[in-house]
N, C-alpha and C positions, 0 to 999 in steps of 0.2 A: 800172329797178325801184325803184317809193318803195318806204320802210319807216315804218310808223307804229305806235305805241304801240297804235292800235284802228280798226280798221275795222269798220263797222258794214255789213248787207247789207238797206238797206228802208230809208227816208225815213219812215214812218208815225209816228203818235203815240209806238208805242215806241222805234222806231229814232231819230225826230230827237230826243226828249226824252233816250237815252243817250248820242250824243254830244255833246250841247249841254252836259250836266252832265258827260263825261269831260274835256269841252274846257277846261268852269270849272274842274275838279280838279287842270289843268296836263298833260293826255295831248295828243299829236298822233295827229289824230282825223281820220277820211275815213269819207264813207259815200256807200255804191253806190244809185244809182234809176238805174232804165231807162227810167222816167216823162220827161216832158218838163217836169214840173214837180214840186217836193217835197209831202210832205205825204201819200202813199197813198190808200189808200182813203179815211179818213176825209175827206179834203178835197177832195180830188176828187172823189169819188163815191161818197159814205157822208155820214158825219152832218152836214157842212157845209152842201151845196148841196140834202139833205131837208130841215135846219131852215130853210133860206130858204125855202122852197118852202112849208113847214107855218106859217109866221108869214105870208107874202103871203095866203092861202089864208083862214087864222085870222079878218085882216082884213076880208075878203072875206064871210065868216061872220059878223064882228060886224054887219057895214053894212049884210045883208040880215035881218036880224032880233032884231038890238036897238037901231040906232040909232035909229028913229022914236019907241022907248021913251023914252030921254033925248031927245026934242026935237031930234036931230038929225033934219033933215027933207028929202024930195030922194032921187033914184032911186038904187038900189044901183050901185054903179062897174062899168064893162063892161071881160071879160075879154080883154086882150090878151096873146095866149099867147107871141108871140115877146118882148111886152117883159118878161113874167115872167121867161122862160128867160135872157133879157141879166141882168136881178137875179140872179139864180141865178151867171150865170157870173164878173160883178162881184166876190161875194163870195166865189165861189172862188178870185179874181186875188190879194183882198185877204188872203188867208189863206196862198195859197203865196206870194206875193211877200216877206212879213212870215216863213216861215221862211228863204226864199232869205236874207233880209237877218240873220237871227241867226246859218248859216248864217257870213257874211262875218264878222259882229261875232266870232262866237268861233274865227276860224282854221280852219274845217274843210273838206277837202275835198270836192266832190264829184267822184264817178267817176262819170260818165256810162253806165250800162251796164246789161248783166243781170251778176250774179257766180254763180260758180262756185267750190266750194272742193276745189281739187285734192288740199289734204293739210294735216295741220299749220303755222298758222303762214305760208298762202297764199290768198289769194284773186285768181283770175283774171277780168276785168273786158274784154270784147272780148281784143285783140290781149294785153294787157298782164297780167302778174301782179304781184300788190305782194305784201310781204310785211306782219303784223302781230305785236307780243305776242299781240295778243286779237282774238277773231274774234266778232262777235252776229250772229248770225242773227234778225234783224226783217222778216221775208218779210208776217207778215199772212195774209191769210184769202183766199177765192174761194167763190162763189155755189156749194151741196151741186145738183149734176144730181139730177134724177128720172125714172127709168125711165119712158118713153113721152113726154117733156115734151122736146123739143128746140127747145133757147134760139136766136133768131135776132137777140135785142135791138131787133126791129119789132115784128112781132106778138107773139111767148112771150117775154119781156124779163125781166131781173134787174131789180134796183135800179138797176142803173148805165143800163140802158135805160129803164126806168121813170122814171129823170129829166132824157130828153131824148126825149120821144117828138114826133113831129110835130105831132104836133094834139091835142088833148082826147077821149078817146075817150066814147064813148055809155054803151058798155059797158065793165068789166075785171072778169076774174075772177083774185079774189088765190089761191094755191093757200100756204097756209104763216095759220095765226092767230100768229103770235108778232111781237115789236116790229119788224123791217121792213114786212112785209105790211101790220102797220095802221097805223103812218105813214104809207106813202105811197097804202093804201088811201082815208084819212081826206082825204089833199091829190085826190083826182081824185076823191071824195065832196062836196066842197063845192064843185068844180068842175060838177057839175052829172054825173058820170059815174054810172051805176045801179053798184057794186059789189058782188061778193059774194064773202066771204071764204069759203073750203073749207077746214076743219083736220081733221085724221087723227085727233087726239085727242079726247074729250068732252070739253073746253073749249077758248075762247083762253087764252093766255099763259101754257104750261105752265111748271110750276112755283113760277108765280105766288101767294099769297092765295089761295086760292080764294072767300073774299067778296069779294076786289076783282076776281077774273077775271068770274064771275056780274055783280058790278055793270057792269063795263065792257062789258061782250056785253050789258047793257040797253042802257045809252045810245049803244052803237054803233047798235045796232037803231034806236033813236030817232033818231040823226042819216040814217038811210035807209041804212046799212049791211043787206045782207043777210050773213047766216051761220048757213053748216051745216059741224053739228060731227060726230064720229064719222065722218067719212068719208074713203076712198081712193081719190085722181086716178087711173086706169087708163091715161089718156093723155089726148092732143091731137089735133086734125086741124085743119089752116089749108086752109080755100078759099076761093074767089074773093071772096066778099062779108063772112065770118063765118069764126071761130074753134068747133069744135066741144071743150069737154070733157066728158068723161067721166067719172063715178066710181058708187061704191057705199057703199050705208050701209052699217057695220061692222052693225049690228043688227040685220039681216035680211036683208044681202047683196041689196037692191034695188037694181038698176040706174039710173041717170039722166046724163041727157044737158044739158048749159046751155052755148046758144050767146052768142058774148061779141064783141068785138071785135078785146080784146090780153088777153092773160094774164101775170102778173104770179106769176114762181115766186118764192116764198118762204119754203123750205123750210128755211132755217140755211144753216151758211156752215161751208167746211172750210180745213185750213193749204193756205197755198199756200207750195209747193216746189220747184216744178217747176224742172229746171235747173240746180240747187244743187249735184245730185250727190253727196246725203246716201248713198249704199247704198255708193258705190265709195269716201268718205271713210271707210267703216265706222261712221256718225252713226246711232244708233239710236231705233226709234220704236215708236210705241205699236200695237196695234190698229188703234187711230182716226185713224192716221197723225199721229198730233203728235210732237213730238220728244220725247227723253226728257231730263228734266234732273232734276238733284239741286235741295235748297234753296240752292243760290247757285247758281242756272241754270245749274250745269253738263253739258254734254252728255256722249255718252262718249269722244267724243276732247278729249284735252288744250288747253285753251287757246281751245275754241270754245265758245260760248255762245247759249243762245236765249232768246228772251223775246216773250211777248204771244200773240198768235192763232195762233203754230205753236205753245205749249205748252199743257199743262191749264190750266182754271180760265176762269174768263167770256170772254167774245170780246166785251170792250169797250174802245174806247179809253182808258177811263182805266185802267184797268187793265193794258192794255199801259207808258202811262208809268208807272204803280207800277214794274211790273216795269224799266222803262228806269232810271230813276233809282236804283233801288233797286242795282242791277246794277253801272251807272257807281262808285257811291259805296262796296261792296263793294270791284272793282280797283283802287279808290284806300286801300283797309285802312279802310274808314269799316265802321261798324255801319251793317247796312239790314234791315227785316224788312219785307214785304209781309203782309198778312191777306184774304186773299179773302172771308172771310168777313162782312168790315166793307168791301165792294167795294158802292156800290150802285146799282140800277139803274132805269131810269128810261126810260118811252116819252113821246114829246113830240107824244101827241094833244091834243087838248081834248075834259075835262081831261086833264094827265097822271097818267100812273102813276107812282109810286116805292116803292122798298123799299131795304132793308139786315136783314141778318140774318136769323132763324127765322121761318118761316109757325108758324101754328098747327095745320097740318099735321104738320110737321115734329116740333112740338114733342108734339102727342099721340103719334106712332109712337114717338119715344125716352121715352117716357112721363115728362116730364117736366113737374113741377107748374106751374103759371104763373097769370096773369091781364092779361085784355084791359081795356085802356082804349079804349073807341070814340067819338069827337064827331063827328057832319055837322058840314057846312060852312053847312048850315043855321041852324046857329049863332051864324056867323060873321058882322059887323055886314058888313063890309069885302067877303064874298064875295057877301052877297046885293046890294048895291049894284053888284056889275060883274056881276048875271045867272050867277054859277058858285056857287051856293049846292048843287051838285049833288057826293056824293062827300062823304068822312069820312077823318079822321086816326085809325088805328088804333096803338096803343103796344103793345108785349106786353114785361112784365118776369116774372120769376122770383119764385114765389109767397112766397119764403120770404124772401130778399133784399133784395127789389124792383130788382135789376138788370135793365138793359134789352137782352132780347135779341132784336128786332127790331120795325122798324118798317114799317107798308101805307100810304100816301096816293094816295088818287086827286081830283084835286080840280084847281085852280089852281094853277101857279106849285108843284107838287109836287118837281118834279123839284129847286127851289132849298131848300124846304121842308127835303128828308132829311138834308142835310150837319149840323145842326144835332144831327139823332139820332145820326147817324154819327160825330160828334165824339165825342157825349157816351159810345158806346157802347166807343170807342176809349182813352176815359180809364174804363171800368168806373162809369159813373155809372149812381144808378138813378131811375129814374121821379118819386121823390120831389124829384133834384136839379132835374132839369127843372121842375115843378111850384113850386118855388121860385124859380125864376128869373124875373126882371120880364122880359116879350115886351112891346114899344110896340104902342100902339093905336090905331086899329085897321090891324092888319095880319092878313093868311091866316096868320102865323107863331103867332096866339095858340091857333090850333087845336088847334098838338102840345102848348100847357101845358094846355089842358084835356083833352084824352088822356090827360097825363101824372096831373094833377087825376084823369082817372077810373080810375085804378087805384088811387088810394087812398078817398077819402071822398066823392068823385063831382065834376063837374063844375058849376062855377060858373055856365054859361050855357046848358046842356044837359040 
Protein backbone atom coordinates (compact mmCIF):
# COMPACT_ATOMS: atom_id res chain seq x y z
CA UNK A 1 0.00 0.00 0.00
CA UNK A 2 1.77 3.53 -1.03
CA UNK A 3 0.91 6.60 0.98
CA UNK A 4 0.89 10.06 -0.53
CA UNK A 5 0.37 13.42 0.48
CA UNK A 6 -2.56 13.70 -2.60
CA UNK A 7 -3.85 11.51 -4.86
CA UNK A 8 -5.73 13.05 -7.47
CA UNK A 9 -8.66 10.71 -9.37
CA UNK A 10 -8.81 12.19 -13.38
CA UNK A 11 -5.78 13.30 -15.60
CA UNK A 12 -7.91 16.26 -17.05
CA UNK A 13 -7.10 19.83 -17.18
CA UNK A 14 -8.12 19.96 -13.57
CA UNK A 15 -6.84 16.88 -12.21
CA UNK A 16 -3.25 17.15 -13.98
CA UNK A 17 -3.05 21.00 -13.38
CA UNK A 18 -3.69 20.17 -9.31
CA UNK A 19 -1.07 17.79 -9.06
CA UNK A 20 1.44 19.30 -11.17
CA UNK A 21 1.09 22.46 -8.81
CA UNK A 22 0.73 20.23 -5.42
CA UNK A 23 3.88 18.47 -6.65
CA UNK A 24 5.66 22.18 -7.20
CA UNK A 25 4.24 22.95 -3.55
CA UNK A 26 6.55 19.84 -2.21
CA UNK A 27 3.37 17.25 -1.73
CA UNK A 28 3.83 13.51 -2.94
CA UNK A 29 1.47 13.48 -5.40
CA UNK A 30 -0.11 10.25 -7.67
CA UNK A 31 -3.03 10.63 -9.84
CA UNK A 32 -5.35 7.90 -11.26
CA UNK A 33 -6.50 7.61 -15.36
CA UNK A 34 -7.84 4.52 -16.78
CA UNK A 35 -7.26 6.21 -20.02
CA UNK A 36 -4.26 4.85 -21.80
CA UNK A 37 -3.04 8.21 -22.22
CA UNK A 38 -3.21 11.52 -19.73
CA UNK A 39 -4.97 14.50 -20.51
CA UNK A 40 -9.01 13.50 -20.44
CA UNK A 41 -11.47 14.57 -22.26
CA UNK A 42 -10.07 17.75 -23.22
CA UNK A 43 -7.08 16.16 -25.12
CA UNK A 44 -8.33 13.41 -26.22
CA UNK A 45 -11.46 13.95 -27.32
CA UNK A 46 -12.64 17.48 -26.58
CA UNK A 47 -11.01 20.64 -27.23
CA UNK A 48 -7.71 19.48 -28.64
CA UNK A 49 -8.30 17.22 -31.48
CA UNK A 50 -11.89 19.77 -32.43
CA UNK A 51 -9.33 22.82 -32.62
CA UNK A 52 -7.14 20.72 -34.99
CA UNK A 53 -9.81 19.71 -37.00
CA UNK A 54 -11.48 23.46 -36.95
CA UNK A 55 -7.98 25.19 -38.06
CA UNK A 56 -7.42 22.30 -41.01
CA UNK A 57 -10.95 22.96 -42.09
CA UNK A 58 -10.47 27.01 -41.40
CA UNK A 59 -7.84 26.64 -44.07
CA UNK A 60 -9.74 24.73 -46.26
CA UNK A 61 -12.26 27.78 -46.07
CA UNK A 62 -9.72 30.39 -46.59
CA UNK A 63 -8.42 28.56 -50.14
CA UNK A 64 -11.82 28.07 -51.53
CA UNK A 65 -12.78 31.50 -51.39
CA UNK A 66 -10.59 34.07 -50.58
CA UNK A 67 -7.30 33.11 -51.81
CA UNK A 68 -8.03 33.99 -55.62
CA UNK A 69 -8.75 37.50 -53.80
CA UNK A 70 -5.22 37.99 -52.74
CA UNK A 71 -3.68 36.58 -55.98
CA UNK A 72 -3.13 33.45 -54.65
CA UNK A 73 -4.22 31.56 -57.71
CA UNK A 74 -4.62 27.47 -58.41
CA UNK A 75 -7.39 24.90 -57.38
CA UNK A 76 -8.63 24.70 -53.86
CA UNK A 77 -6.63 21.68 -51.94
CA UNK A 78 -8.39 18.26 -52.08
CA UNK A 79 -9.67 16.59 -49.10
CA UNK A 80 -7.85 13.81 -47.70
CA UNK A 81 -9.96 12.51 -44.84
CA UNK A 82 -7.56 9.90 -43.50
CA UNK A 83 -4.52 12.35 -43.49
CA UNK A 84 -6.62 14.86 -41.65
CA UNK A 85 -7.65 12.43 -38.92
CA UNK A 86 -3.58 11.35 -38.70
CA UNK A 87 -3.15 15.54 -38.05
CA UNK A 88 -5.72 15.19 -35.69
CA UNK A 89 -4.20 12.18 -33.79
CA UNK A 90 -0.40 13.90 -34.15
CA UNK A 91 -1.62 16.59 -32.04
CA UNK A 92 -3.18 14.65 -29.63
CA UNK A 93 0.31 12.40 -29.26
CA UNK A 94 1.84 15.87 -28.86
CA UNK A 95 -0.25 17.11 -26.07
CA UNK A 96 -0.59 13.83 -23.97
CA UNK A 97 2.99 12.93 -24.31
CA UNK A 98 4.04 16.55 -23.09
CA UNK A 99 1.73 15.87 -19.87
CA UNK A 100 3.29 12.16 -19.63
CA UNK A 101 6.68 14.04 -19.53
CA UNK A 102 5.60 16.95 -16.63
CA UNK A 103 4.21 14.17 -15.26
CA UNK A 104 8.03 12.64 -14.90
CA UNK A 105 9.54 16.17 -14.46
CA UNK A 106 7.54 16.74 -11.24
CA UNK A 107 7.66 13.32 -9.39
CA UNK A 108 4.20 12.14 -9.77
CA UNK A 109 2.62 8.95 -9.90
CA UNK A 110 0.46 7.50 -12.15
CA UNK A 111 -1.90 4.79 -11.14
CA UNK A 112 -3.08 3.09 -14.00
CA UNK A 113 -6.67 2.48 -13.28
CA UNK A 114 -10.31 3.35 -12.64
CA UNK A 115 -10.48 4.59 -8.67
CA UNK A 116 -12.73 4.04 -6.30
CA UNK A 117 -13.08 5.72 -2.85
CA UNK A 118 -13.80 3.18 -0.30
CA UNK A 119 -13.74 5.55 2.70
CA UNK A 120 -11.70 8.40 4.23
CA UNK A 121 -8.22 8.78 3.37
CA UNK A 122 -8.34 5.57 0.67
CA UNK A 123 -8.47 5.33 -2.82
CA UNK A 124 -8.79 1.84 -4.40
CA UNK A 125 -7.14 1.57 -7.87
CA UNK A 126 -7.77 -2.14 -9.49
CA UNK A 127 -6.18 -4.79 -6.98
CA UNK A 128 -4.58 -2.18 -4.83
CA UNK A 129 -5.58 0.65 -2.39
CA UNK A 130 -3.30 3.55 -1.42
CA UNK A 131 -3.68 5.62 1.11
CA UNK A 132 -3.68 9.75 0.90
CA UNK A 133 -3.80 13.08 3.30
CA UNK A 134 -5.98 14.44 0.46
CA UNK A 135 -8.21 12.85 -2.00
CA UNK A 136 -9.67 15.32 -5.44
CA UNK A 137 -11.98 13.98 -7.14
CA UNK A 138 -11.18 15.35 -11.10
CA UNK A 139 -13.50 12.70 -12.79
CA UNK A 140 -14.79 15.49 -15.70
CA UNK A 141 -17.85 15.38 -17.67
CA UNK A 142 -19.75 12.66 -20.26
CA UNK A 143 -21.95 13.45 -23.13
CA UNK A 144 -26.20 14.39 -21.23
CA UNK A 145 -28.22 11.09 -23.21
CA UNK A 146 -31.45 12.17 -24.78
CA UNK A 147 -34.60 10.28 -24.66
CA UNK A 148 -35.21 8.51 -27.94
CA UNK A 149 -31.43 9.42 -29.22
CA UNK A 150 -29.37 6.18 -28.86
CA UNK A 151 -25.52 6.87 -29.18
CA UNK A 152 -23.75 4.25 -31.23
CA UNK A 153 -20.59 6.56 -31.98
CA UNK A 154 -21.37 5.63 -36.09
CA UNK A 155 -24.21 6.76 -36.98
CA UNK A 156 -25.98 8.91 -33.47
CA UNK A 157 -22.33 9.98 -32.34
CA UNK A 158 -21.08 12.36 -29.57
CA UNK A 159 -18.21 14.59 -30.06
CA UNK A 160 -15.86 11.90 -29.32
CA UNK A 161 -17.45 9.96 -32.37
CA UNK A 162 -18.09 13.10 -34.23
CA UNK A 163 -14.20 13.15 -34.48
CA UNK A 164 -13.39 10.16 -35.89
CA UNK A 165 -16.20 9.27 -38.11
CA UNK A 166 -15.14 7.14 -41.27
CA UNK A 167 -15.76 9.22 -44.04
CA UNK A 168 -17.20 12.72 -44.58
CA UNK A 169 -20.88 12.58 -44.31
CA UNK A 170 -23.46 14.13 -46.95
CA UNK A 171 -25.54 14.81 -44.36
CA UNK A 172 -25.44 15.48 -40.18
CA UNK A 173 -27.89 16.49 -38.22
CA UNK A 174 -26.51 18.38 -34.91
CA UNK A 175 -29.24 18.09 -32.29
CA UNK A 176 -27.82 20.48 -29.30
CA UNK A 177 -27.23 24.65 -30.69
CA UNK A 178 -24.62 25.45 -28.04
CA UNK A 179 -20.46 25.59 -28.41
CA UNK A 180 -19.96 21.69 -29.24
CA UNK A 181 -22.55 21.23 -31.78
CA UNK A 182 -21.48 24.23 -33.72
CA UNK A 183 -17.80 23.56 -33.64
CA UNK A 184 -17.97 20.62 -34.97
CA UNK A 185 -21.07 21.46 -36.82
CA UNK A 186 -18.99 24.29 -38.66
CA UNK A 187 -15.76 21.50 -39.28
CA UNK A 188 -18.16 19.03 -41.54
CA UNK A 189 -19.91 22.52 -42.97
CA UNK A 190 -16.86 23.44 -44.69
CA UNK A 191 -16.20 19.87 -45.51
CA UNK A 192 -18.88 19.97 -47.94
CA UNK A 193 -21.48 18.18 -45.27
CA UNK A 194 -25.38 19.90 -45.68
CA UNK A 195 -25.72 20.49 -41.70
CA UNK A 196 -28.56 21.46 -39.78
CA UNK A 197 -28.48 22.36 -36.28
CA UNK A 198 -31.89 21.40 -34.10
CA UNK A 199 -31.96 23.57 -30.59
CA UNK A 200 -34.93 23.25 -28.18
CA UNK A 201 -34.54 26.70 -27.21
CA UNK A 202 -35.44 30.01 -29.39
CA UNK A 203 -31.93 30.70 -30.15
CA UNK A 204 -28.33 29.13 -30.29
CA UNK A 205 -25.85 29.65 -27.59
CA UNK A 206 -28.09 29.92 -24.68
CA UNK A 207 -27.21 32.22 -22.38
CA UNK A 208 -25.16 33.94 -24.71
CA UNK A 209 -25.56 37.99 -25.75
CA UNK A 210 -28.42 37.72 -27.37
CA UNK A 211 -27.08 40.31 -30.12
CA UNK A 212 -24.26 38.01 -30.58
CA UNK A 213 -26.53 34.85 -30.51
CA UNK A 214 -28.85 36.62 -33.40
CA UNK A 215 -25.70 37.62 -35.09
CA UNK A 216 -24.05 34.35 -35.13
CA UNK A 217 -27.41 32.28 -36.38
CA UNK A 218 -26.87 35.04 -39.45
CA UNK A 219 -23.57 34.12 -40.41
CA UNK A 220 -24.06 30.49 -39.45
CA UNK A 221 -26.86 30.55 -42.01
CA UNK A 222 -24.54 32.22 -44.47
CA UNK A 223 -21.88 29.80 -44.12
CA UNK A 224 -24.76 27.16 -45.45
CA UNK A 225 -25.62 26.08 -41.96
CA UNK A 226 -29.21 25.12 -41.59
CA UNK A 227 -31.00 25.93 -38.18
CA UNK A 228 -34.15 25.39 -36.53
CA UNK A 229 -34.88 26.74 -33.35
CA UNK A 230 -37.80 26.23 -30.80
CA UNK A 231 -37.73 22.72 -31.45
CA UNK A 232 -37.87 19.17 -29.63
CA UNK A 233 -35.84 15.91 -31.09
CA UNK A 234 -38.70 13.11 -30.23
CA UNK A 235 -36.27 10.59 -31.31
CA UNK A 236 -34.29 8.76 -34.01
CA UNK A 237 -34.60 5.76 -36.28
CA UNK A 238 -31.23 4.29 -38.34
CA UNK A 239 -31.94 2.25 -41.41
CA UNK A 240 -30.33 0.79 -43.94
CA UNK A 241 -29.39 3.68 -46.22
CA UNK A 242 -30.49 6.89 -43.91
CA UNK A 243 -31.01 8.14 -40.43
CA UNK A 244 -34.59 9.31 -39.78
CA UNK A 245 -35.09 12.32 -37.06
CA UNK A 246 -37.89 13.51 -35.64
CA UNK A 247 -39.05 16.53 -33.86
CA UNK A 248 -41.73 19.27 -33.17
CA UNK A 249 -42.01 23.06 -33.21
CA UNK A 250 -42.61 24.19 -29.67
CA UNK A 251 -44.99 26.76 -31.44
CA UNK A 252 -47.38 24.97 -32.77
CA UNK A 253 -46.49 21.44 -32.01
CA UNK A 254 -46.08 20.69 -35.84
CA UNK A 255 -44.53 17.58 -36.46
CA UNK A 256 -41.43 16.93 -38.92
CA UNK A 257 -39.33 14.53 -39.93
CA UNK A 258 -35.25 15.19 -41.69
CA UNK A 259 -33.57 12.52 -42.93
CA UNK A 260 -29.58 12.79 -42.43
CA UNK A 261 -26.78 10.45 -42.54
CA UNK A 262 -25.08 10.56 -38.91
CA UNK A 263 -26.55 12.62 -36.05
CA UNK A 264 -24.39 14.49 -33.99
CA UNK A 265 -26.17 14.66 -30.18
CA UNK A 266 -25.16 17.75 -28.58
CA UNK A 267 -27.15 18.26 -25.84
CA UNK A 268 -24.51 19.40 -22.83
CA UNK A 269 -22.56 17.34 -20.96
CA UNK A 270 -23.05 15.79 -17.18
CA UNK A 271 -20.37 14.88 -14.16
CA UNK A 272 -19.06 11.77 -14.80
CA UNK A 273 -18.84 9.43 -11.57
CA UNK A 274 -19.62 6.53 -12.31
CA UNK A 275 -17.65 3.96 -10.16
CA UNK A 276 -16.26 6.24 -7.71
CA UNK A 277 -18.80 5.04 -5.26
CA UNK A 278 -19.81 8.52 -4.12
CA UNK A 279 -23.32 7.15 -2.17
CA UNK A 280 -21.52 4.32 0.00
CA UNK A 281 -18.52 6.92 0.63
CA UNK A 282 -21.64 9.10 2.16
CA UNK A 283 -20.05 12.06 -0.87
CA UNK A 284 -23.04 14.15 -1.27
CA UNK A 285 -24.63 15.82 -4.48
CA UNK A 286 -26.63 18.04 -6.02
CA UNK A 287 -29.92 17.54 -7.79
CA UNK A 288 -28.00 17.81 -10.86
CA UNK A 289 -25.82 15.23 -9.76
CA UNK A 290 -22.51 17.34 -9.13
CA UNK A 291 -20.86 17.07 -6.10
CA UNK A 292 -21.42 19.26 -3.32
CA UNK A 293 -18.38 21.35 -2.04
CA UNK A 294 -17.84 24.27 0.09
CA UNK A 295 -15.65 27.44 -1.11
CA UNK A 296 -12.35 25.44 -0.59
CA UNK A 297 -13.87 22.42 -2.64
CA UNK A 298 -14.65 20.73 0.18
CA UNK A 299 -17.02 17.76 -0.14
CA UNK A 300 -18.81 16.20 2.83
CA UNK A 301 -16.52 13.84 3.80
CA UNK A 302 -13.24 14.79 5.43
CA UNK A 303 -10.26 15.16 3.51
CA UNK A 304 -11.84 14.60 -0.02
CA UNK A 305 -12.13 17.20 -2.55
CA UNK A 306 -13.69 18.03 -5.94
CA UNK A 307 -13.02 20.34 -8.58
CA UNK A 308 -13.95 21.20 -12.27
CA UNK A 309 -16.93 19.39 -14.44
CA UNK A 310 -18.12 17.24 -11.29
CA UNK A 311 -18.97 20.68 -9.43
CA UNK A 312 -21.06 23.78 -10.21
CA UNK A 313 -20.06 26.57 -12.31
CA UNK A 314 -19.08 26.30 -16.31
CA UNK A 315 -17.89 22.98 -17.73
CA UNK A 316 -14.71 24.45 -19.09
CA UNK A 317 -11.37 23.47 -19.05
CA UNK A 318 -10.01 26.41 -17.90
CA UNK A 319 -12.01 26.52 -15.42
CA UNK A 320 -11.35 23.29 -14.10
CA UNK A 321 -7.60 24.22 -13.73
CA UNK A 322 -8.72 27.49 -11.91
CA UNK A 323 -10.32 25.33 -9.75
CA UNK A 324 -7.06 22.71 -9.71
CA UNK A 325 -4.63 25.25 -8.86
CA UNK A 326 -6.47 27.08 -6.85
CA UNK A 327 -7.21 23.85 -4.59
CA UNK A 328 -3.39 22.55 -4.75
CA UNK A 329 -2.32 26.07 -3.41
CA UNK A 330 -5.12 26.28 -0.67
CA UNK A 331 -3.55 22.51 0.96
CA UNK A 332 -0.37 23.95 0.85
CA UNK A 333 -2.06 27.12 3.31
CA UNK A 334 -1.62 29.54 0.14
CA UNK A 335 -4.45 32.10 -0.49
CA UNK A 336 -6.47 31.08 -3.69
CA UNK A 337 -9.74 32.49 -4.82
CA UNK A 338 -11.53 31.34 -8.14
CA UNK A 339 -14.28 33.89 -9.71
CA UNK A 340 -16.46 32.41 -12.17
CA UNK A 341 -17.75 35.14 -12.96
CA UNK A 342 -14.45 36.60 -14.61
CA UNK A 343 -14.40 32.64 -16.11
CA UNK A 344 -14.70 33.41 -19.99
CA UNK A 345 -15.78 31.80 -22.68
CA UNK A 346 -15.20 31.24 -25.95
CA UNK A 347 -16.61 29.03 -29.30
CA UNK A 348 -13.70 28.65 -31.99
CA UNK A 349 -15.85 28.87 -35.11
CA UNK A 350 -15.06 31.36 -37.74
CA UNK A 351 -15.45 34.02 -36.34
CA UNK A 352 -15.21 33.17 -32.83
CA UNK A 353 -17.42 33.92 -29.97
CA UNK A 354 -16.17 35.23 -26.68
CA UNK A 355 -17.50 36.71 -23.47
CA UNK A 356 -16.72 37.36 -19.76
CA UNK A 357 -19.08 38.83 -17.46
CA UNK A 358 -22.81 40.45 -17.76
CA UNK A 359 -24.94 40.16 -20.97
CA UNK A 360 -27.07 42.99 -21.15
CA UNK A 361 -29.68 40.68 -20.37
CA UNK A 362 -28.49 40.06 -17.38
CA UNK A 363 -27.90 43.35 -16.53
CA UNK A 364 -31.49 44.85 -17.46
CA UNK A 365 -33.45 41.82 -15.27
CA UNK A 366 -31.10 43.10 -11.98
CA UNK A 367 -32.09 46.40 -13.18
CA UNK A 368 -28.94 47.65 -13.21
CA UNK A 369 -27.96 51.08 -14.90
CA UNK A 370 -25.11 50.57 -17.52
CA UNK A 371 -24.00 51.65 -21.09
CA UNK A 372 -22.80 49.71 -24.18
CA UNK A 373 -19.95 50.51 -26.23
CA UNK A 374 -20.33 48.69 -29.60
CA UNK A 375 -17.50 48.91 -32.70
CA UNK A 376 -17.86 46.36 -36.08
CA UNK A 377 -14.94 44.99 -37.09
CA UNK A 378 -15.77 46.81 -39.92
CA UNK A 379 -13.88 49.19 -38.66
CA UNK A 380 -11.12 47.59 -38.20
CA UNK A 381 -7.99 48.34 -40.99
CA UNK A 382 -6.38 44.85 -40.03
CA UNK A 383 -9.91 42.85 -40.09
CA UNK A 384 -11.03 44.05 -43.39
CA UNK A 385 -7.62 43.07 -44.94
CA UNK A 386 -7.97 39.30 -43.80
CA UNK A 387 -11.87 39.24 -45.29
CA UNK A 388 -13.26 38.98 -41.29
CA UNK A 389 -14.45 42.41 -41.16
CA UNK A 390 -17.75 40.64 -39.99
CA UNK A 391 -18.76 40.75 -36.10
CA UNK A 392 -18.26 43.64 -33.33
CA UNK A 393 -16.58 44.26 -30.05
CA UNK A 394 -19.26 45.00 -27.48
CA UNK A 395 -17.85 46.60 -23.95
CA UNK A 396 -20.81 47.15 -21.24
CA UNK A 397 -19.41 49.10 -17.98
CA UNK A 398 -21.59 50.58 -15.08
CA UNK A 399 -23.42 53.86 -15.93
CA UNK A 400 -22.18 55.58 -12.99
CA UNK A 401 -18.67 54.17 -12.62
CA UNK A 402 -17.79 53.27 -15.79
CA UNK A 403 -16.52 49.81 -14.55
CA UNK A 404 -16.48 47.04 -16.80
CA UNK A 405 -18.91 44.59 -16.26
CA UNK A 406 -18.74 42.46 -19.12
CA UNK A 407 -17.61 41.98 -22.46
CA UNK A 408 -19.33 40.13 -26.30
CA UNK A 409 -16.84 39.64 -29.26
CA UNK A 410 -17.70 37.84 -32.09
CA UNK A 411 -15.23 38.50 -34.87
CA UNK A 412 -11.50 37.15 -35.46
CA UNK A 413 -9.03 36.00 -33.25
CA UNK A 414 -12.01 36.65 -30.36
CA UNK A 415 -11.39 34.04 -28.32
CA UNK A 416 -7.36 35.67 -27.75
CA UNK A 417 -9.14 39.22 -27.84
CA UNK A 418 -11.21 38.67 -24.18
CA UNK A 419 -8.28 37.92 -21.70
CA UNK A 420 -7.49 41.49 -22.24
CA UNK A 421 -11.12 42.54 -20.75
CA UNK A 422 -10.94 39.86 -18.41
CA UNK A 423 -7.73 41.12 -16.88
CA UNK A 424 -8.88 44.40 -16.87
CA UNK A 425 -12.15 43.37 -15.18
CA UNK A 426 -10.17 41.30 -12.57
CA UNK A 427 -8.11 44.43 -11.42
CA UNK A 428 -11.79 46.48 -11.34
CA UNK A 429 -10.81 48.74 -14.21
CA UNK A 430 -13.10 50.75 -16.07
CA UNK A 431 -13.91 51.37 -19.70
CA UNK A 432 -12.12 54.58 -19.56
CA UNK A 433 -8.71 52.64 -18.33
CA UNK A 434 -8.88 50.66 -21.46
CA UNK A 435 -9.61 53.41 -23.67
CA UNK A 436 -6.48 54.96 -22.56
CA UNK A 437 -4.33 52.40 -23.12
CA UNK A 438 -2.12 52.62 -26.34
CA UNK A 439 -3.37 48.92 -28.63
CA UNK A 440 -0.41 48.77 -31.65
CA UNK A 441 -1.68 49.04 -35.02
CA UNK A 442 -3.07 47.72 -36.68
CA UNK A 443 -4.16 44.77 -34.82
CA UNK A 444 -8.11 43.11 -34.24
CA UNK A 445 -6.97 44.23 -30.47
CA UNK A 446 -7.65 47.94 -31.36
CA UNK A 447 -11.36 47.07 -31.59
CA UNK A 448 -11.88 46.66 -27.67
CA UNK A 449 -10.21 50.43 -27.33
CA UNK A 450 -12.76 51.68 -29.46
CA UNK A 451 -15.51 49.82 -27.55
CA UNK A 452 -13.88 50.99 -24.74
CA UNK A 453 -13.76 54.77 -26.79
CA UNK A 454 -17.68 54.26 -27.19
CA UNK A 455 -18.81 54.24 -23.79
CA UNK A 456 -17.54 57.41 -23.21
CA UNK A 457 -17.33 60.30 -26.07
CA UNK A 458 -17.72 57.70 -29.05
CA UNK A 459 -15.31 56.02 -31.12
CA UNK A 460 -12.49 57.20 -33.14
CA UNK A 461 -12.95 55.00 -36.19
CA UNK A 462 -16.65 54.27 -36.00
Amino acid sequence: MASYDLIVIGSGPGGYVCAIRAAQLGMKVACVEGRDTLGGTCLNVGCIPSKALLHATHQLHEAEHNFAAMGLMGAAPRVDWEKMLAYKADTIGQNTKGIEFLFKKNKIDWLKGWASIPGAGKVKVGDDTHEARHIVIASGSESSPLKGVEVDEETIVTSTGALSLKKIPKRMVVIGGGVIGLEMGSVYARLGTQVTVIEYLDRLIPGADGEVAKTFQRMLKKQGLDVVTGAAVQGTEVLKTKTKVSYTLRKDDSAHVIDTDVVLLATGRRPFTEGLGLDAAGIARTPRGQIKVDARYRTSIDGVYAIGDVIEGPMLAHKAMDDGHALADMLAGHAAVVDYNLVPGVIYTSPEVASVGATEETLKEQGRPYKAGKVSFMSNGRAKAMFQGDGFVKLLADKDTDRILGAHIIGPYAGDMIHEITVAMQFGASAEDIALTSHAHPTFSEAVREAALACGDGPIHA
